[in-house]
C-alpha positions in Angstrom: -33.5 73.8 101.5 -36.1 72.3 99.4 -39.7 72.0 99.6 -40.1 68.5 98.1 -42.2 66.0 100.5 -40.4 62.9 99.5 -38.8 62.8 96.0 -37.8 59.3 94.1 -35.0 59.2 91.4 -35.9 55.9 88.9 -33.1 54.8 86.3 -35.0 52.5 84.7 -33.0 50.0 82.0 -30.3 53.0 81.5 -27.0 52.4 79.2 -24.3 55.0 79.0 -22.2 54.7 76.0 -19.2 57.0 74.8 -17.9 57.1 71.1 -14.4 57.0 70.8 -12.4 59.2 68.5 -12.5 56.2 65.8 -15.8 56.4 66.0 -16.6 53.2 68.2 -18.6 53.0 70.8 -17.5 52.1 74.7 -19.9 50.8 77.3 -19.8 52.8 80.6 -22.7 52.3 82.2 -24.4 48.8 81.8 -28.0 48.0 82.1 -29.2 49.6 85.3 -32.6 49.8 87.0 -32.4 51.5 90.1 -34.5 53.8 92.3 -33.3 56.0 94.8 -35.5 58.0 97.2 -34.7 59.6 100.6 -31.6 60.2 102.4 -28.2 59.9 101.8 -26.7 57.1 99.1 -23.0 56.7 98.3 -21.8 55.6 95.6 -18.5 53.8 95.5 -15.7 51.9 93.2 -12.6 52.2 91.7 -11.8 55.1 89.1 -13.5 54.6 85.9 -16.2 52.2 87.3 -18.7 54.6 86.7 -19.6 56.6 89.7 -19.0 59.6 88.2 -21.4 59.1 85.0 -24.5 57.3 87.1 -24.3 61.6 89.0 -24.1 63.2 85.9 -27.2 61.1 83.8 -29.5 61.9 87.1 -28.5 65.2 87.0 -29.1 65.3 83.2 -25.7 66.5 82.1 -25.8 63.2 80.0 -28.5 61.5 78.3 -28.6 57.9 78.4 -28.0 56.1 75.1 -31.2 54.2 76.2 -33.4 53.7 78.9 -34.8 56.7 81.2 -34.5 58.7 83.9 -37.2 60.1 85.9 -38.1 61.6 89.1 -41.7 61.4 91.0 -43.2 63.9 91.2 -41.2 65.7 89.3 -37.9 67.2 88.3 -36.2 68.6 91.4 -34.1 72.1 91.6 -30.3 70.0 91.9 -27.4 70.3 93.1 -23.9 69.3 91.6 -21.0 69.8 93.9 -17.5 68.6 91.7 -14.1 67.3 93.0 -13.1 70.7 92.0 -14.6 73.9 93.2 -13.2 75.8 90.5 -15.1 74.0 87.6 -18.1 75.8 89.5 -17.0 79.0 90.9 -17.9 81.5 88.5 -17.3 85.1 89.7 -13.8 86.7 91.0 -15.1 87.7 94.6 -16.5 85.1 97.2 -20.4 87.2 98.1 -20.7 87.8 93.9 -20.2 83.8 93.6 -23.2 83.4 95.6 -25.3 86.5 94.7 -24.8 84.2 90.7 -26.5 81.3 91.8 -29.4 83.6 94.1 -29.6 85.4 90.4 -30.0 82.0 88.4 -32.6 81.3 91.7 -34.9 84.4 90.8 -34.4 86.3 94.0 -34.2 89.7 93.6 -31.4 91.8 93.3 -31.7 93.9 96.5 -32.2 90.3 98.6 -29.4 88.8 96.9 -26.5 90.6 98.9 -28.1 89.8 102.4 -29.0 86.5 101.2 -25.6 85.4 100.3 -23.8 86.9 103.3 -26.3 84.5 105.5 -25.6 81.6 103.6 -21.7 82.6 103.9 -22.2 82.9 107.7 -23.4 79.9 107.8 -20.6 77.9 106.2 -18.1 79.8 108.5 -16.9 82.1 105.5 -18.6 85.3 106.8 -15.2 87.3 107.5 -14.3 86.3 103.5 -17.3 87.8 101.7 -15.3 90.3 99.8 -12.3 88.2 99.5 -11.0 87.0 96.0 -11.5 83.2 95.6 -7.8 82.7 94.5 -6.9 83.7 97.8 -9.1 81.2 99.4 -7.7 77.5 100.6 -8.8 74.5 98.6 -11.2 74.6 102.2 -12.6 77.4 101.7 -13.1 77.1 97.7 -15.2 74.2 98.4 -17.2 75.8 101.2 -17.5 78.3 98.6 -19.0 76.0 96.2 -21.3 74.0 98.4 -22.6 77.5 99.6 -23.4 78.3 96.2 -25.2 74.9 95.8 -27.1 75.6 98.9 -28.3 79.4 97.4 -30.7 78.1 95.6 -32.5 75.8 97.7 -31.8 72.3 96.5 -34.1 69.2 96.5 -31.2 67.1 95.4 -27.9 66.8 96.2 -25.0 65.3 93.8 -21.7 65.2 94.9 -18.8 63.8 93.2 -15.4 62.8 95.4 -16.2 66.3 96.8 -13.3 65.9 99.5 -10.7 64.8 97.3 -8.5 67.7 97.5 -9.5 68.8 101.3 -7.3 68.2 104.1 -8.5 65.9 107.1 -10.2 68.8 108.9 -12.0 70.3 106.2 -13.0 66.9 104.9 -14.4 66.2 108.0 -16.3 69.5 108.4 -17.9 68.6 104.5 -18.9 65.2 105.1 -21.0 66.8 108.5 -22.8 69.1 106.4 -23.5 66.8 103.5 -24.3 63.4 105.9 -26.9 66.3 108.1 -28.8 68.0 105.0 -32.9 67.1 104.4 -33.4 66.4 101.2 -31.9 63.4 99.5 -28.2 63.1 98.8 -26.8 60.8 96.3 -22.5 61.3 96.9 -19.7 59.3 94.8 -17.0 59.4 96.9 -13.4 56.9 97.7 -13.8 57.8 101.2 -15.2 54.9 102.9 -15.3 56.6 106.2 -17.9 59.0 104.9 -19.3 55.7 102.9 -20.3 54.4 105.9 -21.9 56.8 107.4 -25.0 57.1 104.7 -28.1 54.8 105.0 -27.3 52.8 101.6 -24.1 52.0 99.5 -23.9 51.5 95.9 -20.8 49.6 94.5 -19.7 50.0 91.0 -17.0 47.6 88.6 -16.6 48.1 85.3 -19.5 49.8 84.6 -22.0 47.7 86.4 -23.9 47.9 89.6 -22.7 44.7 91.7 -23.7 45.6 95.1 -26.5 47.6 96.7 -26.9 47.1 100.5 -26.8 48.7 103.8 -22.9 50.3 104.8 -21.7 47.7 106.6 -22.4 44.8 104.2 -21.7 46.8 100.6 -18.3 48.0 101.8 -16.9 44.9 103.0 -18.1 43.5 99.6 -16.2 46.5 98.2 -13.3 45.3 100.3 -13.1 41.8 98.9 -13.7 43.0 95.9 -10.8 45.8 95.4 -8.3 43.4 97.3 -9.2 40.6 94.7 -8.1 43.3 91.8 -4.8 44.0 93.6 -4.1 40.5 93.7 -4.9 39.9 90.1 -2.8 42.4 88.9 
């Protein structure tokens, strides 16, 4: 995993606007100041709230239409695990997936093989090494996808809804390895079980931060707050 000491993530003042095909412009992400550091965060809210879009500006796959984002003390080697493995599973066969990201690493092609069938080992998908990931479960593709996250030695973690299309077992299995990792973790998820289970909770509505607490505290919040929407509707 990463060699980072201790690593802190400041938004400071960041907006997120998109332009719509008229050429107007739609708030996603109101002002937000926030600073994450250790451990692991979850971020949670309704669909469109803006989970999603507060994992891609840290992982600077947006800019922020003002404001910055910065990380002390420095930029970290990330990780981006998506809802859907195959948006990240580049290659046709399981050990060449992960031999990719050792590539985009640096390690050198003759440790690359032994290093991916380790990392495969480890995740329980040593027997599939020379499978073809269109054979693999929705599991297994997402195994596959944290594995190749974990290739190149993250000091962040992103996940977004990263269990939403894995049955109760393999969800259970993910949320382990992501709720046990050492360097900071910042996961969007619906899954309040796993919610629970990190050291700090982040609600989302409409775009704006409204709760930032302990588990226990920010989900009932979150609770409240989703049964007063039903009720309005």
């Amino acid at each position: 995993m990463g060699n980072l000491d201790s690593l802190t993530t400041l938004l400071d003042s960041v907006c997120l606007d998109a332009v719509d095909p008229q050429g107007g412009a739609r708030r996603i992400l109101h002002p937000l100041t926030l600073e994450i550091t250790q451990g692991t965060v979850a971020v949670v809210g309704a669909n469109g709230s803006g989970k999603s879009s507060l994992l891609r500006l840290i992982a600077g796959l947006v800019e922020p239409s003002s404001g910055t984002v910065t990380f002390a003390p420095g930029p970290p080697r990330t990780g981006f695990v998506f809802a859907n493995p195959q948006a990240q599973i580049v290659m046709p066969v399981v050990a060449e997936d992960i031999e990719f990201s050792l590539k985009q690493a640096g390690l050198a092609r003759r440790q690359r093989r032994a290093a991916a069938l380790e990392i495969l080992e480890d995740m329980g998908l040593g027997e599939r090494a020379d499978s073809s990931v269109y054979e693999l479960s929705s599991g297994e593709r997402q195994k596959v996808a944290l594995a190749g996250v974990l290739a190149v030695r993250p000091e962040l973690v992103l996940a977004d809804e990263p269990t939403t299309l894995l049955d109760l077992a393999n969800a259970q299995e993910f949320q382990h390895r992501l709720l046990n990792m050492e360097v900071p973790v910042v996961v969007a998820t619906h899954d309040l079980e796993l919610a629970a289970q990190a050291e700090r909770v982040l609600v989302f509505e409409g775009g704006r931060l409204v709760a930032d607490d302990e588990p226990a505290p920010a989900l009932t919040f979150y609770r409240q707050l989703a049964l007063g929407q039903h009720h309005r509707r």
